[in-house]
C-alpha positions as CSV (number, residue, x, y, z in Angstrom):
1,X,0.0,0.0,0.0
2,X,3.0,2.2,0.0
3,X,4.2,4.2,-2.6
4,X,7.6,4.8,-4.0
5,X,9.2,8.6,-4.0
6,X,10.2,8.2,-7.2
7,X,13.2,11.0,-6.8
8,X,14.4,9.5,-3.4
9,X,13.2,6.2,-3.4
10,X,11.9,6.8,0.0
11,X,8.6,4.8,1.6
12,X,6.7,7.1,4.2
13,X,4.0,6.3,6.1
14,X,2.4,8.7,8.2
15,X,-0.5,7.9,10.4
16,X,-2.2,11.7,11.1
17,X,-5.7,13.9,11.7
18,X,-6.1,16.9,9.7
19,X,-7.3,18.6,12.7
20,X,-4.2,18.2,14.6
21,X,-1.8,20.5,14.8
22,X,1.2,18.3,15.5
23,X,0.5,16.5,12.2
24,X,0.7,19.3,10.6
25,X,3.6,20.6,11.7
26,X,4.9,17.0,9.8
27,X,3.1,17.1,6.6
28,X,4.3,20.9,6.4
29,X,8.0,19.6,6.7
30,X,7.4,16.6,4.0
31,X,5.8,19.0,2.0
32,X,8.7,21.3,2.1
33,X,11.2,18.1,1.5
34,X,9.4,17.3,-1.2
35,X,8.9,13.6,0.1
36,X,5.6,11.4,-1.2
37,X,4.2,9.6,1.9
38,X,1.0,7.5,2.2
39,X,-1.1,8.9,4.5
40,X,-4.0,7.4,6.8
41,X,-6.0,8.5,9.6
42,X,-6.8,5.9,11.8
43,X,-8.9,8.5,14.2
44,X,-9.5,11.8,14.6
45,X,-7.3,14.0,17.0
46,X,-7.6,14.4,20.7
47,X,-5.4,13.8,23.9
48,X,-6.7,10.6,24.5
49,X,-7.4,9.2,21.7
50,X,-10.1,10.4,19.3
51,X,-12.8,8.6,17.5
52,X,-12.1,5.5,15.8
53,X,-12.1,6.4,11.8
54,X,-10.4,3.0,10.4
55,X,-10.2,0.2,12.2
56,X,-8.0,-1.4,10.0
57,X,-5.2,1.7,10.2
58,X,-6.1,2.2,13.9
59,X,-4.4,-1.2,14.5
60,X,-1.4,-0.6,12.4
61,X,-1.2,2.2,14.7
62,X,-1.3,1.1,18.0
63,X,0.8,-1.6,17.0
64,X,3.6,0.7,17.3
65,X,3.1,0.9,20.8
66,X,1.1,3.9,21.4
67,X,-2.2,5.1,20.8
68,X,-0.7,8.8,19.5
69,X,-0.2,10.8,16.1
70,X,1.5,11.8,14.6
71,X,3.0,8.7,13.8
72,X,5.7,7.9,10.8
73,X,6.7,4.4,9.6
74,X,10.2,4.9,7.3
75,X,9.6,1.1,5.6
76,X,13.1,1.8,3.8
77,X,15.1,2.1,7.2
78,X,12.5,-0.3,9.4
79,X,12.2,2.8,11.7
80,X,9.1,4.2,13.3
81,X,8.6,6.9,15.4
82,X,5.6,9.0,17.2
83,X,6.5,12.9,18.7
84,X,5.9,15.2,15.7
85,X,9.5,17.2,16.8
86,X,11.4,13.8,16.7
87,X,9.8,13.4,13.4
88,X,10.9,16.0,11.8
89,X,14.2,15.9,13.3
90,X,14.5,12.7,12.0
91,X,13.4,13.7,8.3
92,X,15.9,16.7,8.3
93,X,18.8,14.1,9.6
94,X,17.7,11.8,6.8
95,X,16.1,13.2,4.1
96,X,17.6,16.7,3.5
């Protein structure tokens, strides 16, 4: 279900809300790195977990270990990672 940056070769997956801010701090910074990512919403934003909106993507997500977005799964590098500052941190260490 992922696609393919063609430029970089790079597989993103972000699990996000559009209503939250912290998200959209990420998507701002893949957007300015000019990165493709697949995007899903498993449930809309809120401290302790929002509504449900896929079930199917909800478990992907709290598979990682929390039940918190942003969430980013770098397939290439087998690294995944929650806490929108470490995220973009991580895509300015590795993708700029």
């Amino acid at each position: 279900m992922s696609r393919v940056d063609e430029q970089n070769g790079v597989m993103l997956e972000l699990y996000q809300s559009e209503g939250c801010p912290h998200c959209a701090k990420v998507r701002q910074k893949l957007s300015e790195l000019g990165i493709s990512y697949v995007s899903h919403a498993p449930r809309l934003p809120g401290d302790v977990g929002g509504d449900v909106t896929n079930n199917v993507t909800y478990d992907e997500l709290i598979d990682g270990g929390e039940d918190q977005i942003p969430y980013l799964v770098d397939t290439d590098r087998g690294v995944t990672m929650y806490e929108s500052d470490d995220i973009v941190a991580y895509l300015d260490e590795h993708y700029t």
